[in-house]
C-alpha positions in Angstrom: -38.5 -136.1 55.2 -34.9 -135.5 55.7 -34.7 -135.0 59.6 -31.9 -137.5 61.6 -33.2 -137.7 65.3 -30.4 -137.6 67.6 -30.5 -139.6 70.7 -27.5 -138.9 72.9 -28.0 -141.3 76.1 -26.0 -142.5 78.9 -27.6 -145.6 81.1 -31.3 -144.5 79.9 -33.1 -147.7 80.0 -35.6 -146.6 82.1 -36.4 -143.8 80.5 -36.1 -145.2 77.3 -39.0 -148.2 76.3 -41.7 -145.0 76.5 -39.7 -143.0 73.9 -39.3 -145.7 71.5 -43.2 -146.0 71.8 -43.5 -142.4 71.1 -40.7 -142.2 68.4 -42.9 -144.7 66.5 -46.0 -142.6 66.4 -44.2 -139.7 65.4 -46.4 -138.9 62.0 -44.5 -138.1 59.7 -41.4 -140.5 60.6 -37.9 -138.7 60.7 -35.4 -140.4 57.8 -33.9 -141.9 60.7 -33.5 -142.2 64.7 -30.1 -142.6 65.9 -28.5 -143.1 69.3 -25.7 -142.3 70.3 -24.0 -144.1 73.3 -21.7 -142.7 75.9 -20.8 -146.0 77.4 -24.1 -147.1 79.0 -23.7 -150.4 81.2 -27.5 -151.0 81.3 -29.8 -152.4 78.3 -29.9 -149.1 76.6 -28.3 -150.0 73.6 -30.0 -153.3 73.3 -33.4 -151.6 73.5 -32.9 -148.8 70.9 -31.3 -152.2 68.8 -34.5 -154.3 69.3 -36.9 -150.7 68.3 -34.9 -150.9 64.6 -32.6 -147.6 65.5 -29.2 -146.9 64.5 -26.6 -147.2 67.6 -23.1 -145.2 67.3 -21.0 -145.7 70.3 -19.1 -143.0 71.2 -16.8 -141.0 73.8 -18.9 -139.8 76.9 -19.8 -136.5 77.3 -23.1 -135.0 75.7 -21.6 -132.4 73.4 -18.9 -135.0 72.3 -22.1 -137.4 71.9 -24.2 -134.8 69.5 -20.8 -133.7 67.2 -20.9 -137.2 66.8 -24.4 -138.0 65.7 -24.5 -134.3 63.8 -21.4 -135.8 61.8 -23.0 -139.0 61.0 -26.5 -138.2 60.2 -27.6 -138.7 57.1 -30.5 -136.0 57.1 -29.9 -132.6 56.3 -31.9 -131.3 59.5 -31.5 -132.6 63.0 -33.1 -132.4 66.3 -31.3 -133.6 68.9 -34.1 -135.2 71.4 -33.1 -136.3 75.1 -34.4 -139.7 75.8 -36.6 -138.7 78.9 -38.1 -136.0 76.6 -41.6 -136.9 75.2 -41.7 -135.7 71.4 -45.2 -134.3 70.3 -46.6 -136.2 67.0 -46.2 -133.9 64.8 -42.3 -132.6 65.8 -41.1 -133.2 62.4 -43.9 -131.1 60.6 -42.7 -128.8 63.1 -38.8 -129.3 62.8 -39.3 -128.6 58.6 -41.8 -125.6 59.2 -39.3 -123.6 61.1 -36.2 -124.6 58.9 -38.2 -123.6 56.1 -37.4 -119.9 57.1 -34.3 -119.2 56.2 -33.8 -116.7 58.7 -33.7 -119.1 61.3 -30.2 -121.2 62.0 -31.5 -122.8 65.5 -34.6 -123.9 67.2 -36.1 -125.4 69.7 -39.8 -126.1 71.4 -41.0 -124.7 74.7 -40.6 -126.9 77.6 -43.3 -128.5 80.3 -41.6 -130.3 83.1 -43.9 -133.1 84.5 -44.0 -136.4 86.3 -46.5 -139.3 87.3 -48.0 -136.9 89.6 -47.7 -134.1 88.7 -46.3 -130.8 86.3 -43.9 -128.8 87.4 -45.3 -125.5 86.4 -43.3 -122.8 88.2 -40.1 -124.3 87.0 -41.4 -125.2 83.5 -41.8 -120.8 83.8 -38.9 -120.3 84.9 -37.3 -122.2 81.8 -39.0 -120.3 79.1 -38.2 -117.0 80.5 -34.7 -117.6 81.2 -34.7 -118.6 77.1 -35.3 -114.5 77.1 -33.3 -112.7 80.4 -30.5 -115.1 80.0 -29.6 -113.2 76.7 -30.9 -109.9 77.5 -28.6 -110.0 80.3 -25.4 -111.9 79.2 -25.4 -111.2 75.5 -27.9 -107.9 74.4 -25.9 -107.7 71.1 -27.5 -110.8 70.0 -31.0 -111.0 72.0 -31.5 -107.7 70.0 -31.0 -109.8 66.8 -33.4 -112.2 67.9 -31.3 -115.1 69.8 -32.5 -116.6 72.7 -30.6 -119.2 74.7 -32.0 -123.0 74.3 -31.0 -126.0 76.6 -31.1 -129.6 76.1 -35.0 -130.4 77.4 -36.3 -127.7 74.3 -35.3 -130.6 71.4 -33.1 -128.1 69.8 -32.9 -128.5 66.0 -31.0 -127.2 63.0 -29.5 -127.7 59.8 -26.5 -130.2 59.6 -24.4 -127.8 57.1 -24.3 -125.0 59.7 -23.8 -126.7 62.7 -20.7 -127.8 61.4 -19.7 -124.7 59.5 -20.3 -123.4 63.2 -18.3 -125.9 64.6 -20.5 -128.1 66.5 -20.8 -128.5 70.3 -17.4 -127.6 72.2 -16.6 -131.1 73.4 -14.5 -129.3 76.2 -18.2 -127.8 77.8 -19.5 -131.0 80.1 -22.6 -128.7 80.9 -24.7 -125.9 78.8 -22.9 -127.0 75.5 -26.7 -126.5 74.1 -26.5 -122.7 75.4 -22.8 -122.3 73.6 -24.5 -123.5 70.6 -26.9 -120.9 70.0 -23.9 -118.2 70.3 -22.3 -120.3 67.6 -25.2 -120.2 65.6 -26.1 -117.2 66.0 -23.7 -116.0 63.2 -26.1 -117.8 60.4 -29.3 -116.7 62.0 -31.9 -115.9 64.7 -32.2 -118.7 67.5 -35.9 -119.3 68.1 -38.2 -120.6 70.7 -41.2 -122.0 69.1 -44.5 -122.1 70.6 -45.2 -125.7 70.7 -45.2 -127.9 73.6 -42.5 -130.7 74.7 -42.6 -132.5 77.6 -39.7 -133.9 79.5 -39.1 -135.5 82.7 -39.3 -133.4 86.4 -36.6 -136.1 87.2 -34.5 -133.8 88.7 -36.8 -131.8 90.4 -38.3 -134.5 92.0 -35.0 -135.3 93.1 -33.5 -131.8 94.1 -36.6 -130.0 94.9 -38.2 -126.9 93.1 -36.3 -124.7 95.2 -32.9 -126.1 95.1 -33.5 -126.9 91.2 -33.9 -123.2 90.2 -31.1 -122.6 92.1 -28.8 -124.7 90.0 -30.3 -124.0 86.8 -29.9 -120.4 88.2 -26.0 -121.2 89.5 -25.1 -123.3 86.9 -26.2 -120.9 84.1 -24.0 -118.4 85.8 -21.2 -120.2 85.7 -21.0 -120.9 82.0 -21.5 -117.1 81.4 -18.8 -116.0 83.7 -16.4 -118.5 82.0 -16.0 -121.3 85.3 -16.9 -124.1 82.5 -14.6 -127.0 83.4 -16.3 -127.2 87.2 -20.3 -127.2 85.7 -20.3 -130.8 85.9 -19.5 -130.7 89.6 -22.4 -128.4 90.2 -25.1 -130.2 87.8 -25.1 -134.3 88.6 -26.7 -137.1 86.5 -30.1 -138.1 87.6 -31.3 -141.1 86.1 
């Protein structure tokens, strides 16, 4: 298989003991897993060390963070995986299934928030049908070609030539750089949602609220398309 996993992490080593677990049992294995540190001060990098994955240290930021891992990658696909996001078995049956269709530059599975306790349903919801009014609304010209807008939590992948040729991630977006992406991408293809399950941690939820959550999402996603870009990161802190 030619996928590269791309890990980009910051102080995950909570989060990040369950993913190696589940990384393992990925069947088929990706050509490789590699991580890609923004500076973490916890035992992030000595855990992704100990699991056999490849650890490239890098400038903080998490579009800074995937350019980085995109550029060194040795695969011809990619899927860039958050560490609190639990990968279904079969993602990279999935990940070369999609790609095989040329028509299709970006992609990215559909999203289920949950916890110990419990899943966050109304906001999982929320997520997948913002993938459709956030481009019906912002950008028609292209949800009419078939783009819908991804974020981080979907696992986006792609193919290594055209993210490049599109010019990566813009290192100068701190939040939503996933979003800017599929604009970019858009030029070599449709940007799809697929219908297959992810799960990633309600961490901020649980922490926010459902309420004030949405709102952010909601505020934050606002933002970005009206241009306010260097103040996101104010509006969208790390929960860890």
């Amino acid at each position: 298989m030619s996928l590269t996993l791309v890990i980009p992490v910051l102080d995950e080593a909570k989060a990040l003991p369950a993913l190696v677990e589940q990384v393992a049992a990925l069947d088929p294995q990706p050509l490789e897993i590699l991580l890609i540190d923004g500076g973490s001060a916890d035992e992030t990098v000595r855990i992704a060390q100990a699991a056999g994955w490849r650890v490239l240290d890098c400038e903080r930021g998490r579009a800074k963070q995937i350019n980085a891992g995109v550029a060194a990658a040795s695969g011809d696909k990619v899927c860039v995986l958050h560490a609190d996001t639990e990968p279904p078995r079969d993602l990279v049956a999935v990940v070369e299934d999609t790609l095989s269709d040329d028509r299709i530059s970006l992609a990215g599975f559909t999203t289920v928030l949950r916890g110990r306790d419990k899943t966050r349903w109304g906001t999982s919801f929320h997520n997948w049908i913002k993938t459709w009014y956030a481009p019906l609304f912002l950008r028609p010209h292209l949800f009419f070609r078939g783009v819908r807008l991804l974020f981080g939590d979907h696992a986006m992948f792609f193919r290594k030539a055209q993210f490049l040729a599109a010019g990566g991630c813009d290192p100068g977006t701190p939040v939503m750089e996933e979003a800017d992406l599929c604009i970019r991408m858009a030029e070599y293809g449709r940007v799809k949602l697929v219908p297959r399950v992810i799960y990633t941690s309600d961490r901020r939820v649980a922490e926010w609220g459902a309420l004030k959550a949405n709102w952010i999402y909601f505020k934050v996603g606002m933002m970005w398309a009206f241009g306010a870009r260097e103040r996101l990161a104010n509006h969208y802190p790390d929960i860890r």
